[in-house]
Steps between C-alpha positions, in 0.01 A plus 500: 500500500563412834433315846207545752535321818089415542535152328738372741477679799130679485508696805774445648776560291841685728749759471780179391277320285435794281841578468610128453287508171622840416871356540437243304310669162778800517774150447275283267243687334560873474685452209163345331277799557360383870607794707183621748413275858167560623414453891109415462301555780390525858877638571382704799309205667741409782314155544426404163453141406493239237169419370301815546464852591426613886196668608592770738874482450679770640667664225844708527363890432660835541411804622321574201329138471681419235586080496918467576705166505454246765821607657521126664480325134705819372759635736658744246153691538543531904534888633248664159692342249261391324621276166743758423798278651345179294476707180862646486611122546322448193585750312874418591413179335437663187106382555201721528284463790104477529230455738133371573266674664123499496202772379396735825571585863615278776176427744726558784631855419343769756225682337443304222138558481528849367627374185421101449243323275368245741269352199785477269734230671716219384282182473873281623673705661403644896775784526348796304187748429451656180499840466277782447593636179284822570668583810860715391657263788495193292735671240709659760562127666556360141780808448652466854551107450637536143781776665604256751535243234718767321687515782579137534607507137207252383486399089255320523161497656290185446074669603294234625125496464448699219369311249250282625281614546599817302617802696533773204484772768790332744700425169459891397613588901785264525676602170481870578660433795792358304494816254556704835736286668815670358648129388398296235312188564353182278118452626413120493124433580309242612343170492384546164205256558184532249740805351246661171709619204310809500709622788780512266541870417491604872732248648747629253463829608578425846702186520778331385356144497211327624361144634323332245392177688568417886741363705644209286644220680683194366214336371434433130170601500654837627688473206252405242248726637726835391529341090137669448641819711811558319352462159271753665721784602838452338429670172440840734871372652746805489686859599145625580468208759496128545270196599639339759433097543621485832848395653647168403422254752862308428761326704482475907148657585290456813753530760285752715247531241147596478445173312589181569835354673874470406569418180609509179245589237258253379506549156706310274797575260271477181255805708777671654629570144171552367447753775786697392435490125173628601582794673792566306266486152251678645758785622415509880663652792743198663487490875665151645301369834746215580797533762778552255780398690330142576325476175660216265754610241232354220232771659752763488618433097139568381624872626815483294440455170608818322314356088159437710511806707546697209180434455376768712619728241284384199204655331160426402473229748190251458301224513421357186354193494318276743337186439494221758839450662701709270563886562703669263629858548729701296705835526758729317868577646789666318543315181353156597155339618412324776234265569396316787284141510339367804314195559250599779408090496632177705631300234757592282473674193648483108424740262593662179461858505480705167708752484303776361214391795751652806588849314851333276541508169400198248900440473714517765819529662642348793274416808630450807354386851614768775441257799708258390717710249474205213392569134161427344463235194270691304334328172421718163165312437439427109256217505196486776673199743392308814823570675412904449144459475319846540800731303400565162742459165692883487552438890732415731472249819667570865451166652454533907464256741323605810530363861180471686413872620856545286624745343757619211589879417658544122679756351542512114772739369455559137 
């Protein structure tokens, strides 16, 4: 759970506005659970840009061609400093700190030939080669990068272009690395497009989450598109490693973006929410992509919500029924249920759900809606009725009424 500065700033993201966000999660949401800030990438591009990536750009190296801070966009990492200054800020905070960086070798760095993969490039990205996995170099870059990140005092590490297409041999690499590094690290990979389920045994050997879709942007077919995904992957959600739908595309995005111009997000309140319940159902890693000190205080209490991020901590988390607009899913916290019902349609939605149909028992207790914190009117059905048409006699009836692209998030406590 935390903030990564790509939906907002994409490239260009400085020293201040890093710290700015970090500031302002340590004072508002630290005490929720959101506690890691991710600079994503192109960090060492000194004339990075919204919109796009620069071919040729001259990238800050050291002596060992290893990529450093733009000192100009970073001046804490002037004279070989590195991110170590930015990190201990963070820390200070209370916060842990991550980075993005991307599979392979810089094209610039001296030399590079005697250990790159010209024929294994990024397809959207210009600045790096792959590398040649057969050559002992590749490992030894992989290890000498990981140490400096050690050194900065990195948490984090979000791995770009290692999943699509897949790069099991990279993935193996990288993760070593980390083993050797002498600091633990969380290994994030990505973009998680076309991402098979039968990579799931290996990417929990050697990562701590993983893109299941990619980039999302405030879009509801961004949205919609990750229902089929989650009901996918989240069952496999856990210690041993967790699909990741991408970070939340909420509040003031676009300001130096990759995407699109200034703004708040395009979706509505109804998909905001619906968004959250999602990902929170579904048990993914939380990353924010809006600006949070000039996101709206409505954007920042979907963050804030102890009953729905508690969540997170529930078991057997699932889809369990999908026919038209309605998606049901259901898990199991600590003495209560939860259930989640979206409407994935434009017109708003009334229906009677039966009980024993989202995991509950045929009687129940009380229901309450976590978004809004108000009780649930259920009905003990006895006779089959219009008004709770679909619940059989035995059963009991949880009325919901559903926004368009709405939803609600229930918890019944016995």
């Amino acid at each position: 759970m935390g903030w990564n500065s790509w939906d907002c700033y994409g490239t260009t993201v400085t020293e201040e506005e890093v710290l700015a966000n970090a500031r302002f999660m340590a004072e508002h949401l630290l005490e929720f659970g959101w506690d890691t800030v991710v600079v994503d990438i192109d960090w060492s591009d000194p004339t990075a840009r919204a919109h796009g990536y620069n071919d040729g750009a001259p990238l800050c190296l050291d002596e060992l061609g290893r990529l450093v801070p733009d000192p100009g966009r970073f001046p804490s990492a002037a004279g070989g400093e590195g991110f170590a200054p930015l990190a201990e800020q963070v820390h200070a905070l209370g916060l842990k700190f991550g980075i993005h960086v991307m599979r392979g070798i810089p094209r610039s760095v001296p030399g590079v030939d005697e250990v790159a993969d010209r024929t294994n490039v990024c397809e959207w990205n210009p600045d790096m080669f792959g590398l040649d996995h057969t050559n002992p170099g590749a490992q030894a870059y992989y290890d000498s990068v990981l140490s400096l990140y050690a050194q900065w005092g990195v948490d984090f590490l979000k791995v770009d272009d290692m999943l699509w297409p897949y790069q099991a041999v990279d993935i193996e690499a990288f993760a070593a690395a980390i083993r050797r590094c002498g600091r633990p690290m969380e290994l994030s990979l990505s973009p998680g497009r076309d991402l098979s389920l039968s990579r799931l045994d290996h990417l929990r050997e050697h990562a701590t989450m993983w893109r299941i879709c990619d980039d999302l942007w405030d879009r509801w077919e961004d949205v919609e598109a990750n229902f089929a995904r989650f009901a996918r992957w989240a069952p496999h959600a856990g210690p041993q490693g967790w699909p990741d739908g991408d970070m939340l595309p909420l509040g003031r995005v676009g300001i130096r973006a990759e995407r699109g111009e200034p703004r708040h997000d395009r979706l509505t309140p109804a998909e905001r929410r619906t968004l959250m319940t999602l990902w929170v159902v579904a048990r993914s890693p939380l990353m924010i992509g809006g600006d949070l000190p000039t996101s709206d205080p409505a954007t920042i209490a979907l963050f804030t919500n102890p009953d729905v991020l508690a969540v997170l901590s529930s078991t057997g988390n699932r889809e369990v029924f999908r026919e038209g607009p309605l998606v049901l899913w259901t898990s199991q916290g600590e003495g209560v249920g939860y259930v989640a019902a979206f409407n994935l349609g434009p017109e708003p939605l009334e229906v009677a759900l039966d009980s024993q149909n989202v995991d509950l028992p045929a009687r129940l207790g009380t229901v309450e809606e976590l978004w809004t914190g108000t009780p649930v009117s259920t009905v003990p059905v006895t006779a089959q009725e219009d008004s709770t048409r679909g619940v059989a006699p035995g059963s009991t009836a949880i009325p919901v009424v559903l926004a368009p692209h709405g939803a609600v998030l229930l918890r019944h406590t016995p």
